[in-house]
C-alpha positions as CSV (number, residue, x, y, z in Angstrom):
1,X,33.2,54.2,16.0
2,X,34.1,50.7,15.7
3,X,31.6,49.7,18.6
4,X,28.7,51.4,16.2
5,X,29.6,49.8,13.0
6,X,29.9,46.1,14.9
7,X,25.8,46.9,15.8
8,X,25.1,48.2,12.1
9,X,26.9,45.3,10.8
10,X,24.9,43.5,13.3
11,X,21.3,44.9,12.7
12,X,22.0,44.6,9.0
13,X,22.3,40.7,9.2
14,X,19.3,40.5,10.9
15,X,17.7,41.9,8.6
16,X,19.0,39.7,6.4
17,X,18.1,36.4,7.6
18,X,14.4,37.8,8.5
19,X,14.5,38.5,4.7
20,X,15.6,35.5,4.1
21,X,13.3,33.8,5.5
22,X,13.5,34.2,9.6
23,X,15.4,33.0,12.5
24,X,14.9,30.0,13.1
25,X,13.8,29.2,17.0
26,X,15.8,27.4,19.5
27,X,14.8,24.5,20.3
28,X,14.9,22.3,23.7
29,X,17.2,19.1,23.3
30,X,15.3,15.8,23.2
31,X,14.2,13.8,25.9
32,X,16.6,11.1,25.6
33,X,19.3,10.3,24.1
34,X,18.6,8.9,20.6
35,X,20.8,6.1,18.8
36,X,20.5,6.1,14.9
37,X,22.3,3.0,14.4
38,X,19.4,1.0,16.0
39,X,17.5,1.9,13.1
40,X,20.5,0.7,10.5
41,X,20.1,-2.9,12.6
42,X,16.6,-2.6,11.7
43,X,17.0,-1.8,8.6
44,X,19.7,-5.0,8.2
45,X,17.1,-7.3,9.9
46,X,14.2,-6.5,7.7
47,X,16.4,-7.6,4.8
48,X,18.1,-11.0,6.5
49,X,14.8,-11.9,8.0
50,X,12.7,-11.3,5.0
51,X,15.0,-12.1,1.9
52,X,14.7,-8.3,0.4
53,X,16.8,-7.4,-2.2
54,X,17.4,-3.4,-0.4
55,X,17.0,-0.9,1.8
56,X,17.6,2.7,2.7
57,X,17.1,4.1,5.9
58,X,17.0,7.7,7.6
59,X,17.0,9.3,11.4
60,X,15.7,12.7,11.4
61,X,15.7,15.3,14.3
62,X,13.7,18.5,14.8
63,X,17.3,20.3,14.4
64,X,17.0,19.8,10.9
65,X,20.3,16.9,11.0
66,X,19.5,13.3,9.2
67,X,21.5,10.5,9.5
68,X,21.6,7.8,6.9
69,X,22.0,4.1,6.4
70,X,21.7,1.9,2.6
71,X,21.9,-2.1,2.9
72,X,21.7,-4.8,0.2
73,X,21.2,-3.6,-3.6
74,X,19.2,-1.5,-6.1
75,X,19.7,-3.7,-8.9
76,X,22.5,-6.1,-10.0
77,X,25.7,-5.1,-9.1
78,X,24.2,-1.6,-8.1
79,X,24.5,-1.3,-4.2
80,X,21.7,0.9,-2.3
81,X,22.5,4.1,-1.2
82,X,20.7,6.9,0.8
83,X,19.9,8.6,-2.8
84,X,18.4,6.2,-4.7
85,X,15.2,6.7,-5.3
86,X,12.2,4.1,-4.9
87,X,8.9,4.2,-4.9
88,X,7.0,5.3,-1.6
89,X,3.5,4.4,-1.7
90,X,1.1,5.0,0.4
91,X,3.5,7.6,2.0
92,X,2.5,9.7,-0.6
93,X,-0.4,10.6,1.6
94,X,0.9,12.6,4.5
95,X,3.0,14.8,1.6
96,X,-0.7,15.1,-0.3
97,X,-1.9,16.9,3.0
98,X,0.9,19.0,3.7
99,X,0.4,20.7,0.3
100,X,-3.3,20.6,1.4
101,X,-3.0,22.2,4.3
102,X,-0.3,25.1,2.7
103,X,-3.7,25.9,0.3
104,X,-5.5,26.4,3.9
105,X,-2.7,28.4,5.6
106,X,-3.1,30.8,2.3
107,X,-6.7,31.1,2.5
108,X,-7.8,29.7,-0.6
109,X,-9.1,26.4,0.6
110,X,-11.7,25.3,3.4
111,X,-11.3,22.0,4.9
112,X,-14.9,21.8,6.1
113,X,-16.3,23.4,2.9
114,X,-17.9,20.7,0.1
115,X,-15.7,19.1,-2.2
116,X,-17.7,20.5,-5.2
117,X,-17.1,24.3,-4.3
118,X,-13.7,24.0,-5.8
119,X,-14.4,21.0,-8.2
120,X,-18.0,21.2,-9.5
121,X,-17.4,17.8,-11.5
122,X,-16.8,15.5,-8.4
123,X,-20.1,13.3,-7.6
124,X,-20.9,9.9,-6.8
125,X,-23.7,7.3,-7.1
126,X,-25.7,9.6,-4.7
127,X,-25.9,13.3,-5.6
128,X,-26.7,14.1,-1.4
129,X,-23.3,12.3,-0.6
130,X,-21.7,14.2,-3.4
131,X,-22.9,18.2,-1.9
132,X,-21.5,17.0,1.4
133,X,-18.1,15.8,1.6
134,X,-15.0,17.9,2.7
135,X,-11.8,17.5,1.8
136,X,-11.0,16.7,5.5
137,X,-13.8,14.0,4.9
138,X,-11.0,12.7,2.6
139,X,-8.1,13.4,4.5
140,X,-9.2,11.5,7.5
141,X,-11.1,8.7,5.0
142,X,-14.1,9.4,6.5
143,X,-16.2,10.1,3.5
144,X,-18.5,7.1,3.5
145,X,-17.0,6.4,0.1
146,X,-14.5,2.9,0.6
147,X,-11.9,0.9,-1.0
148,X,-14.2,-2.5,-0.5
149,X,-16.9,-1.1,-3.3
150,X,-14.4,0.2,-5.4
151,X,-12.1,-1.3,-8.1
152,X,-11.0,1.3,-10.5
153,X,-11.8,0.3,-14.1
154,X,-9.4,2.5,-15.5
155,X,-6.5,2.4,-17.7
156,X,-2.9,2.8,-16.6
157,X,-2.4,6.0,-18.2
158,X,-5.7,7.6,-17.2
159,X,-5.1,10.7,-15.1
160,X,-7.1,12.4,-12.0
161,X,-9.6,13.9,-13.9
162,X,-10.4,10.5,-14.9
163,X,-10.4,8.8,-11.4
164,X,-12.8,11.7,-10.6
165,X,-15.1,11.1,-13.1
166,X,-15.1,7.2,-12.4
167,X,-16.1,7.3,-8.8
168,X,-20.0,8.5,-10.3
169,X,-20.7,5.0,-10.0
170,X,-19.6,4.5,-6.9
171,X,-22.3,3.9,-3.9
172,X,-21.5,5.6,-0.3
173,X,-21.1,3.0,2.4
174,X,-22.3,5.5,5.1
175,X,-22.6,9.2,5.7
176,X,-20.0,11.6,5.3
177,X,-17.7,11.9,8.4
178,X,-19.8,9.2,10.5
179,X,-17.2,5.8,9.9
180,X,-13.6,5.4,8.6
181,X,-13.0,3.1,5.6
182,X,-9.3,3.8,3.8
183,X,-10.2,5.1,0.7
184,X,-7.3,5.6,-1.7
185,X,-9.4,7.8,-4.2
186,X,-10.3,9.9,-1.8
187,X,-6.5,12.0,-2.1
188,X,-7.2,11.7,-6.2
189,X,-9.5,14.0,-5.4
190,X,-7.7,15.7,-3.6
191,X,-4.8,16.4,-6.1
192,X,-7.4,17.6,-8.4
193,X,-8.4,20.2,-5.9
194,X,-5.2,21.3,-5.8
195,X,-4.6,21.4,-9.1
196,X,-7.8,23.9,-9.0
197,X,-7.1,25.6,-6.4
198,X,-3.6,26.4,-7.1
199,X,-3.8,26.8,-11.1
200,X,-0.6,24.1,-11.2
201,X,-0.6,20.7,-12.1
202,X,-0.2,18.2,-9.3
203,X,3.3,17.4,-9.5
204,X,4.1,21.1,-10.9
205,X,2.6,22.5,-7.3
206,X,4.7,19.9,-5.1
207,X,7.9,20.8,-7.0
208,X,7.6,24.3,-6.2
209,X,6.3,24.7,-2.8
210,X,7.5,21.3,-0.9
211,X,10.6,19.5,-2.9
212,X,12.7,22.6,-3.8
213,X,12.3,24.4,-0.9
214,X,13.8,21.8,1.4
215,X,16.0,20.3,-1.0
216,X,14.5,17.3,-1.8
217,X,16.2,16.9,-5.3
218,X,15.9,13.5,-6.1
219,X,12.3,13.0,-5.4
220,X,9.8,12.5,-8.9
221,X,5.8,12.7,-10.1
222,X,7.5,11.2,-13.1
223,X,8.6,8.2,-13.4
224,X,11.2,8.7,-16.9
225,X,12.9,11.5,-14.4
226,X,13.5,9.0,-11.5
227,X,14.5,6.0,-13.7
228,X,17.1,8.4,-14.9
229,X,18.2,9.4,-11.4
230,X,18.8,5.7,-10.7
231,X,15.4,4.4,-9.2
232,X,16.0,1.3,-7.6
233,X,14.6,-1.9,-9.0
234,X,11.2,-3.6,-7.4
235,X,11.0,-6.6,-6.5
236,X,8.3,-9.2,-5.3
237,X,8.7,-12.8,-3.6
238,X,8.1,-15.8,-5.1
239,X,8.6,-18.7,-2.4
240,X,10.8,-16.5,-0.2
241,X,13.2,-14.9,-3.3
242,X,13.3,-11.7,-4.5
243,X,12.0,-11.6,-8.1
244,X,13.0,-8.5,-10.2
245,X,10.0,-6.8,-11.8
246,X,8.7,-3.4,-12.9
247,X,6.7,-1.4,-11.0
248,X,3.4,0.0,-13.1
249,X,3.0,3.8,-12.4
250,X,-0.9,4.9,-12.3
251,X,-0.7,8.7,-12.8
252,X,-4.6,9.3,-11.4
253,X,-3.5,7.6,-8.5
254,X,-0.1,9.7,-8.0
255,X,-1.2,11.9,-4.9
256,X,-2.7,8.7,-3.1
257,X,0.9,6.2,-3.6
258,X,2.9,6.8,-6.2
259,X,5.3,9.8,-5.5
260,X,9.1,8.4,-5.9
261,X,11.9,9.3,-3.5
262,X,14.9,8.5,-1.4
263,X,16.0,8.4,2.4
264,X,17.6,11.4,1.9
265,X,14.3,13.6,0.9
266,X,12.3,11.9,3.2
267,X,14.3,12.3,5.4
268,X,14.4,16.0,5.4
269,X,10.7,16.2,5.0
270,X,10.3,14.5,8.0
271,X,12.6,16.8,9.9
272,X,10.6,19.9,8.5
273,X,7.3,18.3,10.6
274,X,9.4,17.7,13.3
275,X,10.8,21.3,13.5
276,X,7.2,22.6,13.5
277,X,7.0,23.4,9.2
278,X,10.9,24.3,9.0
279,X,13.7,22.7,8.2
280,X,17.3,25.3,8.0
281,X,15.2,29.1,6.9
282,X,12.4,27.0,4.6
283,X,9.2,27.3,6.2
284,X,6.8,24.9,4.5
285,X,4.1,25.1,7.4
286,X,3.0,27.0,10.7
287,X,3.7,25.2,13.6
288,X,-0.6,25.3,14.4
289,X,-0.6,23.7,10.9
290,X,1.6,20.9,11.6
291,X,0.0,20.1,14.6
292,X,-3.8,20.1,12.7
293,X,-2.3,17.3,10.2
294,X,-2.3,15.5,13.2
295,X,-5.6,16.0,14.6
296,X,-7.4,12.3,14.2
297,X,-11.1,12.8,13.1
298,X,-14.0,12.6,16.0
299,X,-14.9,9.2,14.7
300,X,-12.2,8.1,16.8
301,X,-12.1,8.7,20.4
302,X,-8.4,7.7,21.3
303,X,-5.2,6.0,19.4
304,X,-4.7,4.7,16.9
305,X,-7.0,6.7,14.9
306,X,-6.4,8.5,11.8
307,X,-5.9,12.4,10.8
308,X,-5.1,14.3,8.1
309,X,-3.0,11.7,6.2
310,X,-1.4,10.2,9.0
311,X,-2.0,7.3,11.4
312,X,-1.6,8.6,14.9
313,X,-0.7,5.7,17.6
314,X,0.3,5.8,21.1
315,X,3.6,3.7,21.5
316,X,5.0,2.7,24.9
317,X,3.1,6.1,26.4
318,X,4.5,8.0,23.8
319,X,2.9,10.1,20.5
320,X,3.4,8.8,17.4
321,X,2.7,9.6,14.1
322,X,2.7,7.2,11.4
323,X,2.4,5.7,7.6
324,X,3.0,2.7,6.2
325,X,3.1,2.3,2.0
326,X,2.5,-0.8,0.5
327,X,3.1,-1.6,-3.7
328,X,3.7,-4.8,-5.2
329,X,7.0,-4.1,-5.4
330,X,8.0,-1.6,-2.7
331,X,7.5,-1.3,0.8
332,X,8.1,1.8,3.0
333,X,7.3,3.0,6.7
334,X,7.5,6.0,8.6
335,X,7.1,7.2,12.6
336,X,7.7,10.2,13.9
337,X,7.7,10.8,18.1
338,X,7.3,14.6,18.0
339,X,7.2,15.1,21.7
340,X,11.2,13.7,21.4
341,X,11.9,15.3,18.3
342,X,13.0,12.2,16.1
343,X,11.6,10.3,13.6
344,X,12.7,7.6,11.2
345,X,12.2,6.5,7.2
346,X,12.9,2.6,5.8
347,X,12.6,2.7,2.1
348,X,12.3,-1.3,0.5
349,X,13.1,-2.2,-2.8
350,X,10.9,-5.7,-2.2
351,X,7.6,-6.9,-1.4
352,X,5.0,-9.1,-0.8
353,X,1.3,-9.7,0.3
354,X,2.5,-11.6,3.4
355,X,4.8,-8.9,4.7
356,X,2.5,-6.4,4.0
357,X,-0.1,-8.5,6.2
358,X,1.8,-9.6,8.6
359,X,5.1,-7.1,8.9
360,X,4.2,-4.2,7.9
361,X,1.4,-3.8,11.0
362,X,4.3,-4.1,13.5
363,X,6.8,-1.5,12.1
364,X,5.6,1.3,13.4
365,X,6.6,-0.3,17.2
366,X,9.4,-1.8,16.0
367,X,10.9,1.6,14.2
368,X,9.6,3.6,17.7
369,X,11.4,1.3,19.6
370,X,14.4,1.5,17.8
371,X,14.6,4.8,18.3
372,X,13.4,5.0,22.1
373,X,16.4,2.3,23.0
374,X,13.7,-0.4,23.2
375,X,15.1,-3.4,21.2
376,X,11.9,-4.3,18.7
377,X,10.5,-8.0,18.7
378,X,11.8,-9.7,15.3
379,X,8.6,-11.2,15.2
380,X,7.6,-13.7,12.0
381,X,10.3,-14.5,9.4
382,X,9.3,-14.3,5.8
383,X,12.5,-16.3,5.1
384,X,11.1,-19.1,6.8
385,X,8.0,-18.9,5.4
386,X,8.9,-19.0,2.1
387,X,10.0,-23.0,1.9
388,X,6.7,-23.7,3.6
389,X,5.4,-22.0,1.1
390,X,6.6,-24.2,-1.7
391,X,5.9,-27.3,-0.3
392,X,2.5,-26.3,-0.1
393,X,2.6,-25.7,-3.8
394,X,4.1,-29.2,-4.4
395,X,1.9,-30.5,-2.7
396,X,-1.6,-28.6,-4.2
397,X,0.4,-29.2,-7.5
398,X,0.5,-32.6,-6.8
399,X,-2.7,-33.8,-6.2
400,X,-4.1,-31.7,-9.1
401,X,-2.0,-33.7,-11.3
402,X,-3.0,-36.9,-9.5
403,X,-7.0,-35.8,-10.2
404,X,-6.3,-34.7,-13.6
405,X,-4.7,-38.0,-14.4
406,X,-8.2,-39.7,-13.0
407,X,-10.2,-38.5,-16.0
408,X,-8.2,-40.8,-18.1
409,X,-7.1,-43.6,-16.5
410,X,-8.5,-46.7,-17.9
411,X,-8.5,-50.0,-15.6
412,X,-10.0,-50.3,-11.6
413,X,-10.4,-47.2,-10.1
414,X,-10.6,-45.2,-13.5
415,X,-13.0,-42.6,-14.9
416,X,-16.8,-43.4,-14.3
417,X,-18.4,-43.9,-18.0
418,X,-19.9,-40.6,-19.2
419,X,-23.5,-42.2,-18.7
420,X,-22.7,-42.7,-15.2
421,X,-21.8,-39.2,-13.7
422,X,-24.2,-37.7,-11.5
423,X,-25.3,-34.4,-11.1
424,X,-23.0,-34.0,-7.8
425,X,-20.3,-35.5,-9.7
426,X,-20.5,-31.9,-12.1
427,X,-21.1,-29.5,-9.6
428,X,-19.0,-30.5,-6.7
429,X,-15.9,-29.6,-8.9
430,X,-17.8,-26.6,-11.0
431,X,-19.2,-24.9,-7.3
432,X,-16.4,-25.2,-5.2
433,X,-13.9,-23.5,-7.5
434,X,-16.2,-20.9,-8.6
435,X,-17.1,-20.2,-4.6
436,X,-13.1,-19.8,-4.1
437,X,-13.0,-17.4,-7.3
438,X,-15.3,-15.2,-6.2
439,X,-15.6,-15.5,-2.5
440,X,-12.1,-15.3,-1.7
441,X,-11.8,-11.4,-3.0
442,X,-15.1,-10.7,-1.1
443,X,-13.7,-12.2,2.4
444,X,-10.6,-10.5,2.1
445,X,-12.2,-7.3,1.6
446,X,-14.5,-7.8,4.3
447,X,-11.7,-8.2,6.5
448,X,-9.2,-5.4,5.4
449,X,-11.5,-3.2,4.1
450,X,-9.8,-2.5,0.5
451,X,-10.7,-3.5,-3.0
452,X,-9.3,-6.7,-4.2
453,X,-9.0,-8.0,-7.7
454,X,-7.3,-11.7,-8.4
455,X,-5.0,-9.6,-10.4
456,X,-3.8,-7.9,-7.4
457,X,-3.7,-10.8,-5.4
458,X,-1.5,-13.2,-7.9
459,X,0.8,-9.6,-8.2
460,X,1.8,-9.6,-4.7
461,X,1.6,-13.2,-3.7
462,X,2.3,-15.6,-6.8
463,X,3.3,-18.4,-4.9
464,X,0.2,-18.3,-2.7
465,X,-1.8,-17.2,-5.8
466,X,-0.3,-20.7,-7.1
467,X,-1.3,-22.4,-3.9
468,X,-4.8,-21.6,-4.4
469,X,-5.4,-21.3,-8.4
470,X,-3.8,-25.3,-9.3
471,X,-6.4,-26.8,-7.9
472,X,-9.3,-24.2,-8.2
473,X,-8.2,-24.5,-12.3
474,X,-8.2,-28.4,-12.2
475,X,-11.6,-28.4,-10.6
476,X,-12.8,-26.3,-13.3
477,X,-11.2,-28.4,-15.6
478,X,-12.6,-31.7,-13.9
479,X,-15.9,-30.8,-14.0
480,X,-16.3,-28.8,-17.3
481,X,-14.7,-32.3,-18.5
482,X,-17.6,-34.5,-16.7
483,X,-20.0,-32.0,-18.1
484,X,-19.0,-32.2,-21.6
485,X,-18.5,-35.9,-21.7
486,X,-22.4,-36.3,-19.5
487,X,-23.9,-34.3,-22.5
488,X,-22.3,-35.8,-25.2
489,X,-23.4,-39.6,-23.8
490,X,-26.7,-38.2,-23.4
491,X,-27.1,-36.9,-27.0
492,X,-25.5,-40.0,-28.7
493,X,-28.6,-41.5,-26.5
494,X,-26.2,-43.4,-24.5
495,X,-27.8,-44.6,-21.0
496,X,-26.7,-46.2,-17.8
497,X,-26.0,-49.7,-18.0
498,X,-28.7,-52.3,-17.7
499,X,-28.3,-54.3,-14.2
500,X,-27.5,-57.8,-14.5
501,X,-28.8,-60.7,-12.4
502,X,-26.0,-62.3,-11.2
503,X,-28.0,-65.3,-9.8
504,X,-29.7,-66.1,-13.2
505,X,-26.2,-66.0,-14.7
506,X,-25.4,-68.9,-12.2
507,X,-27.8,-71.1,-13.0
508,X,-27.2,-70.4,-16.7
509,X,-23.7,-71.6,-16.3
510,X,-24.6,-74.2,-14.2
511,X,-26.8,-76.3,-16.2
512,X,-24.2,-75.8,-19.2
């Protein structure tokens, strides 16, 4: 009797967790031994080596456990911790897909069907374009639509519909699915499709089918909710020193880089991809649909390509997927090795254009080797270049002065009477700054491919915004001041100065 109830008792709990939500699988124990605290020394050498205010840090496994490191501070006298939530940027992509690809597992969305069967109003500059692009043309930013054509003109509380409806002026840069080009718009139209799809607003649908079910309770679309949970303070550099400033929150561009969280909740998302779409007995994905987030689009033939929100890379021989998330005043990366079952967060409190440039591109290795027991190169020090940085400034500040004090010095060596300047005199000054204001954005979208306004630019890099502007303003101001002062001689019918003979003077003086 007692051997018969032990198997109802038995039968009845598995019913219960099948109910539940099913067992989860075991799983085989990582290839190699894995040591968390290397990505806590990481994490302490970003900050040192970079002058960041904070950091939070997490170690996930495919078992579902998550080990957690905070360094430095959140605000004044507010110390870091593994729950404070900051903003995550462009990390905000590979949690866009996953609810994505939940609308595919359900069968209510296509991947390879047009855009425009689930949001009639999407279209840009060419109407063909428009009838062909798939929402894992915008996944894998291979639309043809790109960043380096496109700088939103809209205000900062405009919403997706809005971003939607501005990219009809936008121009293709080549046919859908035939070339990559980042595209951050491309996932504001995807959060409108979901919205559509799923009836729920964009934040509404993450709440309920990714944050709550694997307990990522401090994680925000809202900005007032996470400032109330304690969101860390953003900083950006100014000669190599954090500078406290707030963090401007674009709601239509909220699926694409502006999702708020904390190592914690990252943390356990990442451990859901890891364990194949569960984490504990929440199932967020099929194990076939994790694995097609990370299958990189045919434009590339081999690492590092990109997929379905997610950089894939192939690290010291082994697979890994990652993102990097840039703002002006956060930073944040994350790499997952699924084939050893680990993967790591780094949530940054600071920023700048440098490190985003020149750090950020190396993280992915350095965070990989971390974790594999390979010790990272530390590589460039924004600490160092942050001096540099300002003598450079004294010293463009410096001459500027020096050729603003020209105009108006009287004596040898003084300012040319206005009668006297020549035409290369005006547009020396007038062409060359002009040719930095406007060529400088152009170049740098050229090379990285991404929209780039001045605004942007002074943002995330005042002191080399500083650098560059002193002297681009005082040759502005040098030859709108030659130009002013030519015209007005020439109106008051002022000429150049008759030559003198200097011989005839001579013999003037000589026979007085």
């Amino acid at each position: 009797m007692g051997e018969r109830w032990k198997k109802t008792l038995v039968g009845l709990a598995m019913v219960l967790l099948l109910f539940l939500g099913g067992i989860p699988e075991a799983r085989a124990a990582p290839a190699r031994e894995i040591d968390p605290d290397a990505i806590d020394a990481l994490l302490a050498d970003q900050l040192r080596r970079h002058r960041l205010p904070g950091g939070a840090a997490a170690v996930a496994r495919a078992d579902g456990s998550v080990h957690l490191f905070a360094r430095g501070n959140a605000a004044p006298d507010t110390p870091m911790s593994p729950d404070t939530p900051m903003y995550i940027a462009s990390l905000s992509k590979p949690i866009t897909a996953v609810a994505v690809m939940q609308l595919v597992e359900r069968d209510l969305l296509d991947l390879d069907a047009p855009v425009v069967e689930y949001l009639p109003e999407f279209t840009v500059a060419d109407p063909e374009v428009s009838e062909r692009i798939t929402p894992r043309h915008l996944l894998t930013h291979t639309s043809g639509l790109s960043d380096a054509g496109h700088v939103p003109s809209l205000p900062v509380h405009a919403e997706l519909d809005d971003a939607v409806a501005d990219l009809a002026r936008l121009q293709p840069v080549a046919p859908p699915g035939e070339q990559y080009s980042y595209f951050n718009a491309g996932y504001s139209v995807l959060g409108r499709v979901i919205e559509e799809v799923s009836g729920l607003a964009y934040g509404r649908y993450l709440q309920r089918y990714l944050f709550e079910p694997l307990g990522m309770h401090n994680t925000f679309t809202d900005p007032e909710a996470a400032r109330e949970a304690g969101l860390a303070t953003g900083h950006g550099s100014l000669f190599g020193w954090p500078i406290p400033r707030e963090q401007p929150f674009l709601a239509h561009d909220l699926p694409a880089g502006f999702i708020i969280s904390t190592a914690r909740d990252m943390g356990r998302y990442a451990a859901a991809l890891l364990g194949e779409g569960s984490l504990g007995y929440a199932r967020i994905l099929s194990p076939e649909g994790v694995e097609a987030l990370w299958e990189y689009a045919p434009v590339f033939r081999a690492p590092p390509a990109y997929a379905l929100g997610w950089s894939v890379e192939a690290i010291d021989g082994h697979r890994a997927l990652a993102h990097t998330g840039s703002l002006e005043n956060y930073a944040a990366h994350m790499v997952l090795l699924p084939d050893e079952e680990v993967g790591a967060v780094l949530l940054l409190n600071g920023n700048h254009l440098l490190y985003t440039a020149l750090v950020s591109p190396t993280l992915s290795e350095a965070i990989a080797g971390g974790l594999l027991g390979t010790p990272p190169d530390s590589g460039i020090s924004l600490g160092v270049i942050g001096p540099v940085l300002l003598f450079l400034f004294l010293v463009s500040a410096g001459l500027s002065v020096r050729a603003a004090l020209r105009l108006v010095r009287p004596g040898p060596g003084g300012p040319k009477a206005p009668s006297q300047y020549g035409k290369w005199d005006i547009l020396l000054p007038l062409g060359g700054a002009l040719a930095i204001l406007v060529g400088l954005p152009v170049a740098a979208q050229s090379i990285i491919g991404r929209g780039v306004t001045w605004s942007l630019f002074v943002t995330m890099a005042p002191d080399i915004g500083g650098i560059i502007l002193v002297p681009v303003i005082t040759a502005l101001s040098v030859g709108l001041f030659r130009l002013i002062r030519a015209v007005g001689a020439r109106a008051a019918g002022i000429g150049p100065p008759a030559p003198q003979d200097s011989g005839a003077s001579r013999s003037t003086q000589d026979c007085s």
